[in-house]
Backbone as CSV, one residue per row, in Angstrom:
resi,resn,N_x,N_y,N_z,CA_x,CA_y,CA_z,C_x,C_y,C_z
1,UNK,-33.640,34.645,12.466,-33.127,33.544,13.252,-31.647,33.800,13.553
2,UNK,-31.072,33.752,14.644,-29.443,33.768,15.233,-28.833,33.090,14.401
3,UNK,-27.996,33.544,14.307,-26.800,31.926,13.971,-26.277,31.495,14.724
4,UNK,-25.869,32.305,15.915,-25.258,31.518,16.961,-26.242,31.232,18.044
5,UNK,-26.156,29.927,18.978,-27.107,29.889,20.452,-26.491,30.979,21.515
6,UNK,-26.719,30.896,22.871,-26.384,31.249,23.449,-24.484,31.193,23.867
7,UNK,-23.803,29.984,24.006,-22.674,30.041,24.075,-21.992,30.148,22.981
8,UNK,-22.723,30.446,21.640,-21.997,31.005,20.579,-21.163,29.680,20.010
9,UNK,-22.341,28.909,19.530,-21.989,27.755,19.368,-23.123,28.169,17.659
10,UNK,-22.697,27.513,16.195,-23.494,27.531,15.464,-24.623,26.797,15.601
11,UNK,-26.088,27.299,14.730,-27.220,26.808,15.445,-27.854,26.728,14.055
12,UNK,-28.892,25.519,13.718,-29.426,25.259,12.770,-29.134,24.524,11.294
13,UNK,-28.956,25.260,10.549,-29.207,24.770,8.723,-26.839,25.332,9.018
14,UNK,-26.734,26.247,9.026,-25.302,26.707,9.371,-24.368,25.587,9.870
15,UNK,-25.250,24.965,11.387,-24.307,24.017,11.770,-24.057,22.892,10.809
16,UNK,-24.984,22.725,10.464,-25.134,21.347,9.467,-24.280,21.607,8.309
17,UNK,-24.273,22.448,7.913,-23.655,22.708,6.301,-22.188,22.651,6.581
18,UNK,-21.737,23.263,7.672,-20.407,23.354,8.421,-19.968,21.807,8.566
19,UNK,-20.853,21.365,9.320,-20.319,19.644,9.643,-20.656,18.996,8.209
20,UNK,-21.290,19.374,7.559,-21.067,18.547,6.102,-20.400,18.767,4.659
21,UNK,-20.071,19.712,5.324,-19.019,20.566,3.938,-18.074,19.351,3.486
22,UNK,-17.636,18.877,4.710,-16.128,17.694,3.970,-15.972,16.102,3.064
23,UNK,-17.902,16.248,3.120,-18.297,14.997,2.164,-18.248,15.078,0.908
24,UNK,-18.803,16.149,0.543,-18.121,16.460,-1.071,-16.744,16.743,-1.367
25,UNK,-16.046,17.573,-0.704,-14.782,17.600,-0.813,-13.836,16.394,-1.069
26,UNK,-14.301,15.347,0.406,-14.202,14.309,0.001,-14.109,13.362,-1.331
27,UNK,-15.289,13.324,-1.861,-15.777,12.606,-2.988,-15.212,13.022,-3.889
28,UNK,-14.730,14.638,-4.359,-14.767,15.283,-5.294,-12.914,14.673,-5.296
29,UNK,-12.342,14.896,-4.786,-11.088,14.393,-4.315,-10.413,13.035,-4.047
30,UNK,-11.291,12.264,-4.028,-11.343,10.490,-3.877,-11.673,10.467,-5.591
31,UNK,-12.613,10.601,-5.773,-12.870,10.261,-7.869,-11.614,11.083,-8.434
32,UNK,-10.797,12.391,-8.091,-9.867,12.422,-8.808,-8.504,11.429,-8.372
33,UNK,-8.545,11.293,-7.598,-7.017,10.390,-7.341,-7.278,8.771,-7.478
34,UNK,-8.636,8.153,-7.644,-8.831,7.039,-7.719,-8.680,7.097,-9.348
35,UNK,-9.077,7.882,-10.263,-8.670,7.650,-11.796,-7.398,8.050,-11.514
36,UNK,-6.807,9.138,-11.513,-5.402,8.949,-11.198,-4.318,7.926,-10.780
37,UNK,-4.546,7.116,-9.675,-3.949,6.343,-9.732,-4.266,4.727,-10.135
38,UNK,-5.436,4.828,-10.544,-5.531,3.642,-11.328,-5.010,3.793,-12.441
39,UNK,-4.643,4.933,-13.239,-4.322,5.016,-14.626,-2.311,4.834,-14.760
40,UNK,-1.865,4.999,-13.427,-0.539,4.906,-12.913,-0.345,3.506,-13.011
41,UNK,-1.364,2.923,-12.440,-0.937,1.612,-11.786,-1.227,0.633,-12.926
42,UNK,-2.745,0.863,-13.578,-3.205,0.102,-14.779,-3.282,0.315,-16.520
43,UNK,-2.637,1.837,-16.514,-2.706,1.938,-17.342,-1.702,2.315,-17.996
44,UNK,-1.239,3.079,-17.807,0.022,3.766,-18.439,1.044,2.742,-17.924
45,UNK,1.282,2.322,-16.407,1.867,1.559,-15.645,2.828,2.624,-14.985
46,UNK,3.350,1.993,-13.563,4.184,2.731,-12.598,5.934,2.218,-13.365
47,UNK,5.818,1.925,-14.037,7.853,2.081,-15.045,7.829,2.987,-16.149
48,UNK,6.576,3.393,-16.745,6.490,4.775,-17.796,6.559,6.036,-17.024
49,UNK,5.680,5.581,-15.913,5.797,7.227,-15.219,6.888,7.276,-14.455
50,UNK,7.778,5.945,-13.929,8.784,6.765,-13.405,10.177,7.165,-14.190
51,UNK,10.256,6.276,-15.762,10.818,7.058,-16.771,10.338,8.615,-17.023
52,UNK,9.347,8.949,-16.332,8.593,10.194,-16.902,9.731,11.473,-15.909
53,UNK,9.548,10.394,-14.323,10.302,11.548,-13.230,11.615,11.234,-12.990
54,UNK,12.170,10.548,-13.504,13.648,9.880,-13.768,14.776,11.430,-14.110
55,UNK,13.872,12.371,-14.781,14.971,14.018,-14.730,15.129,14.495,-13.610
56,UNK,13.531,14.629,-12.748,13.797,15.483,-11.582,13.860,15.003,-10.145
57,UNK,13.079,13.547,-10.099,13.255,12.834,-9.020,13.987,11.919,-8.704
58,UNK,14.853,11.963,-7.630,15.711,10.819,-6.882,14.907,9.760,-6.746
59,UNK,15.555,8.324,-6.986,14.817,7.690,-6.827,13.762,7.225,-7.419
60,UNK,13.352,7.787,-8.518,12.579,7.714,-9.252,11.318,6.466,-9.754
61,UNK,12.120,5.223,-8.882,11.421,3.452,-9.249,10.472,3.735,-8.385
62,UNK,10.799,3.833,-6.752,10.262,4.071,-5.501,8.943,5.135,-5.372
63,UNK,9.501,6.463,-5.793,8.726,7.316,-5.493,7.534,7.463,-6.429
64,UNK,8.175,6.452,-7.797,6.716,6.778,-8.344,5.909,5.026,-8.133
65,UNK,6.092,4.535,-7.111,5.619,3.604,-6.635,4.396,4.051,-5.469
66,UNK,5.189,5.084,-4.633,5.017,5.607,-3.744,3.571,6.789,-4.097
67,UNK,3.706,7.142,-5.215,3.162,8.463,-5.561,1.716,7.418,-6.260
68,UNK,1.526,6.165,-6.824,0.782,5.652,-7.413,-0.303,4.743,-6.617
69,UNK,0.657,4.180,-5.394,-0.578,3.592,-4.098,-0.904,4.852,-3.061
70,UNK,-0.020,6.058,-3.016,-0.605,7.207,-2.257,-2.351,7.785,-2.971
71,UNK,-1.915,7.719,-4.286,-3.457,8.299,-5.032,-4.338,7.429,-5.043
72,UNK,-4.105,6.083,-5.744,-5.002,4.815,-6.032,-5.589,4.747,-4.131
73,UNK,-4.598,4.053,-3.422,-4.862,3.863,-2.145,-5.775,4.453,-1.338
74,UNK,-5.125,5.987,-1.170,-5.530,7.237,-0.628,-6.834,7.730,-1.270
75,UNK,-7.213,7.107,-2.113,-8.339,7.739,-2.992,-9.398,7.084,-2.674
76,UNK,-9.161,5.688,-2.468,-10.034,4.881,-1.532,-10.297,5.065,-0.322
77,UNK,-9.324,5.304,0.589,-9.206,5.704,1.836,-10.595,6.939,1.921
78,UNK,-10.215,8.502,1.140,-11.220,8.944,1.262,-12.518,8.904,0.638
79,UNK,-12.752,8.182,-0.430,-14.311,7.964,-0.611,-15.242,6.955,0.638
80,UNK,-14.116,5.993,1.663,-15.213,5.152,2.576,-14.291,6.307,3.735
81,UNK,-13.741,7.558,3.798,-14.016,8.501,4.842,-12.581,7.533,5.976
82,UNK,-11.693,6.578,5.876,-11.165,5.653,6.558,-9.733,6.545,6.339
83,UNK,-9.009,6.742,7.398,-7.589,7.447,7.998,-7.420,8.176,7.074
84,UNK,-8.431,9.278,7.016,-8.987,10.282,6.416,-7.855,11.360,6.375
85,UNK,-6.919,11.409,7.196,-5.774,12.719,7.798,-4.601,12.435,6.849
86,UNK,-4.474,11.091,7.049,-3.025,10.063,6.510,-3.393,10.529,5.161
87,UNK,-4.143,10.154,5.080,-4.620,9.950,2.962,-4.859,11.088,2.440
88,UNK,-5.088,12.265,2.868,-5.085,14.098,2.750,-3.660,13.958,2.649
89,UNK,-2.598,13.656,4.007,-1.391,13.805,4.224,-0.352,13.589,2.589
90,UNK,-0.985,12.118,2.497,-0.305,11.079,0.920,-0.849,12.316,-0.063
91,UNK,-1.864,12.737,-0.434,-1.969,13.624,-1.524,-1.438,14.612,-1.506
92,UNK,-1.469,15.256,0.018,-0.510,16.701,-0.187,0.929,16.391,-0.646
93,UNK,1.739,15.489,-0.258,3.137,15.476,-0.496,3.081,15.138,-2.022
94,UNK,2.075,14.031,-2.844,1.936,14.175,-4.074,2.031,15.008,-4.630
95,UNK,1.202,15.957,-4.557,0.915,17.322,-5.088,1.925,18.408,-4.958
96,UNK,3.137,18.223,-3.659,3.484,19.460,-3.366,4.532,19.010,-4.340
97,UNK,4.847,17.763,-4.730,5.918,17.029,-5.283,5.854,17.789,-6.871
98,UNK,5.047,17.575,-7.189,4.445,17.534,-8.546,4.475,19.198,-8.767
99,UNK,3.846,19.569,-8.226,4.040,21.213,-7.913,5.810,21.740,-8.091
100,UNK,6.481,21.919,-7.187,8.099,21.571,-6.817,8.377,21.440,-7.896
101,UNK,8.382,20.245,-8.776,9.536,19.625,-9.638,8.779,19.664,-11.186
102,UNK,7.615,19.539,-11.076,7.289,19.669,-12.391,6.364,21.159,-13.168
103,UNK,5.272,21.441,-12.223,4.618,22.353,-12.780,4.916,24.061,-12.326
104,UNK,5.879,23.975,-11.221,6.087,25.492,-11.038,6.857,26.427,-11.893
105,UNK,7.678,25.608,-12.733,8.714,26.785,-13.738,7.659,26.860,-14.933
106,UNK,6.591,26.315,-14.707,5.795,26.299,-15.872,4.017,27.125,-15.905
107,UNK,4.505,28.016,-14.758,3.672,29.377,-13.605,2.299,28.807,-13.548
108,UNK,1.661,29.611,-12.952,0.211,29.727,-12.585,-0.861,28.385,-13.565
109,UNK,-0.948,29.041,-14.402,-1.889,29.154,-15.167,-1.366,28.290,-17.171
110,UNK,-2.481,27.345,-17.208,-2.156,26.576,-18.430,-1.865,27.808,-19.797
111,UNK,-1.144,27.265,-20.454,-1.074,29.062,-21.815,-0.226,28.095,-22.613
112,UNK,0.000,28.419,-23.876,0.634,27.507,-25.022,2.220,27.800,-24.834
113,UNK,2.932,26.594,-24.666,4.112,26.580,-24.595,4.547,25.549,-26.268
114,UNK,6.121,25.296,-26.025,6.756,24.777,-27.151,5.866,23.524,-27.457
115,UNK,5.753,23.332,-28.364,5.292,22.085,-28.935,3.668,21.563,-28.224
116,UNK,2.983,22.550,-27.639,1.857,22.372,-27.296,1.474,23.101,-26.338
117,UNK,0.790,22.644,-25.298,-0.281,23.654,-23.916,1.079,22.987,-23.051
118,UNK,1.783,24.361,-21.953,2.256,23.945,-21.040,0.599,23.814,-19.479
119,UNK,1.290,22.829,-18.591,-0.177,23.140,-17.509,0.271,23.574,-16.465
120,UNK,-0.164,24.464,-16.358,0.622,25.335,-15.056,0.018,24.464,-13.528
121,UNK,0.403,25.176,-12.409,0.256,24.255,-11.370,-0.686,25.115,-10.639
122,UNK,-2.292,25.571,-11.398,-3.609,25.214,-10.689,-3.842,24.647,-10.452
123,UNK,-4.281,23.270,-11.055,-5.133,21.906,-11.013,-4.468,21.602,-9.609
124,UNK,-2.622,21.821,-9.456,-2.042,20.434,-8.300,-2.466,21.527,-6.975
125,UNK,-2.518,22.629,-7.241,-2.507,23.346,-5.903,-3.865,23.501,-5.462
126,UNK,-5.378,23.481,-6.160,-6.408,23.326,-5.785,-6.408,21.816,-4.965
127,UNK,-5.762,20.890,-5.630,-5.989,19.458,-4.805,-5.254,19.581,-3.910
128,UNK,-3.927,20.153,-3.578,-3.479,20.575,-2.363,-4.016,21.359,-1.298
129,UNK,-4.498,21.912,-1.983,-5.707,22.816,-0.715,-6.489,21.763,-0.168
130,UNK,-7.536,21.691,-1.030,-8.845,20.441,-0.703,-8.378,19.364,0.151
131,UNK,-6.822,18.513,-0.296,-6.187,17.768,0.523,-6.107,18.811,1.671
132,UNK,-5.742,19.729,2.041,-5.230,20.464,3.625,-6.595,20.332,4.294
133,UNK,-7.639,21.040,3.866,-8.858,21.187,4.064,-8.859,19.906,5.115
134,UNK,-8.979,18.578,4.431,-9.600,17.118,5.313,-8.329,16.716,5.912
135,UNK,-7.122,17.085,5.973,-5.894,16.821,6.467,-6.683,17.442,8.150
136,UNK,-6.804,19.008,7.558,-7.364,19.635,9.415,-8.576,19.812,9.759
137,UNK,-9.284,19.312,9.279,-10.909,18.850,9.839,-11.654,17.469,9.670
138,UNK,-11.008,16.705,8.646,-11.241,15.118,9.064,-12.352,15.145,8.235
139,UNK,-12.587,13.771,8.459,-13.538,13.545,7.363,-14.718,13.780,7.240
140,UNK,-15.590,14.176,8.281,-17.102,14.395,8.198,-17.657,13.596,9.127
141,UNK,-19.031,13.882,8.829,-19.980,12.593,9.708,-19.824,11.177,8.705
142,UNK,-20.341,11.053,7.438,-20.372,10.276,7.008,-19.276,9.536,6.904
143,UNK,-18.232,8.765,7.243,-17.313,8.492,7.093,-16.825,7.322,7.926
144,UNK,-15.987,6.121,7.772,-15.893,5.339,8.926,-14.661,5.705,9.406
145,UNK,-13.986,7.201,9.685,-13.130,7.450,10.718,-14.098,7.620,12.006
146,UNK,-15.664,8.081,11.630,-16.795,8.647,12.378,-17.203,7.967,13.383
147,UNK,-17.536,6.579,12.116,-17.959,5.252,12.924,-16.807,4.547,13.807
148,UNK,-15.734,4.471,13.710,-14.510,4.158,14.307,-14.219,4.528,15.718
149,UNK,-14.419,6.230,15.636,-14.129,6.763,16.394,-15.571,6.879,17.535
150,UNK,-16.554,6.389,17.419,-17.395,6.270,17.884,-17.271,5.370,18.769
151,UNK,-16.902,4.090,17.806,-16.674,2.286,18.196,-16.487,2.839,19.504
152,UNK,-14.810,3.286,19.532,-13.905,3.262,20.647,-14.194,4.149,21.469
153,UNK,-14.596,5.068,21.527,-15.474,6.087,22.782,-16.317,5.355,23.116
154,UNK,-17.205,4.716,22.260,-18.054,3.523,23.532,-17.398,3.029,24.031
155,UNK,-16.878,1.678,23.521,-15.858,0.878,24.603,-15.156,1.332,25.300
156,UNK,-14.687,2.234,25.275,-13.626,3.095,26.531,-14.649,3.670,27.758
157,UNK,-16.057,3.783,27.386,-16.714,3.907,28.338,-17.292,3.291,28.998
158,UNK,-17.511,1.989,27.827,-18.203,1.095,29.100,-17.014,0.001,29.899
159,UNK,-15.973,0.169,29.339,-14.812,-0.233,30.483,-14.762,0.627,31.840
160,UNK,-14.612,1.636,31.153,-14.617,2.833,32.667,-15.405,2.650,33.365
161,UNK,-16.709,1.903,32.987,-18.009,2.313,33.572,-18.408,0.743,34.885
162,UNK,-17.229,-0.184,34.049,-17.299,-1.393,34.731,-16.067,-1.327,36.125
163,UNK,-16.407,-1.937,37.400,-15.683,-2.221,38.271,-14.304,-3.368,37.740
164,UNK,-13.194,-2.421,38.215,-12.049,-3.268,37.507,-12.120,-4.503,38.520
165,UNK,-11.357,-5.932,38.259,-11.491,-6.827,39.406,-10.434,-6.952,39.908
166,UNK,-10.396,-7.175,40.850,-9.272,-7.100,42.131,-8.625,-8.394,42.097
167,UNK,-7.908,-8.937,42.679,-7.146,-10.037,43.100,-7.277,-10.228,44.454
């Protein structure tokens, strides 16, 4: 069987897997930042963690305000698939943040540092990827950016489609 049709367009079980790749990604990425930032917001609370970034971050009240409805928020955003780009966008700057200031002098890869396991900055740069990933291909079919964007391509057509009225 081809993979491609004639205009070299994917064809079959290929196309499908292609257009559905970003639902798990999704999910897999919404359940980590929804415990994440519920544990900011409800648990630990957003004034421990920003005593936590109070060494390396300016601002420190704000941004870890900022950094706690970007995950909690954004984490919601992508499990119902809703401004799917924005909420990739909020995790990447999380991550690149976190990356930057906390886990890069502390290299690659987790290995025993002073007084316990330092964690190197795999974990933030895989979710930085996965975030880029739905940042430049959006959320999927399943998703209500899908249904949204549907809404309004109808209605924009059946306006077009109606005689405007004159005066």
């Amino acid at each position: 069987m081809p993979e491609t049709g004639p205009d070299n367009t994917l064809t079959g079980w290929r196309r499908i897997a292609l257009e559905w790749s970003d639902v798990p990604l999704r999910a897999a990425l919404a359940a980590t930042f929804i415990c994440h930032g519920y544990q900011l917001l409800f648990t630990v609370g957003v004034g421990k963690f920003a005593e936590h970034l109070a060494p390396q971050i300016p601002m420190h009240g704000l941004t870890a305000w900022l950094a706690a409805l970007a995950q909690f928020g954004g984490g919601f955003a992508l499990a119902a698939g809703l401004c799917t780009r924005l909420a990739a966008l909020g995790i990447m700057a999380v991550m690149g943040v976190a990356i930057a200031t906390v886990h890069l002098h502390q290299g690659f890869a987790m290995h025993a540092g002073e007084g316990g396991y330092a964690a190197g900055y795999e974990w933030q740069i895989a979710l930085f990827c996965i975030a880029l990933c739905l940042f430049l291909r959006g959320a999927g079919p399943l998703s209500l950016d899908r249904v949204l964007s549907g809404y309004w391509r109808s209605r924009k057509a059946e306006e077009s489609a109606q005689p405007a009225d004159r005066l």
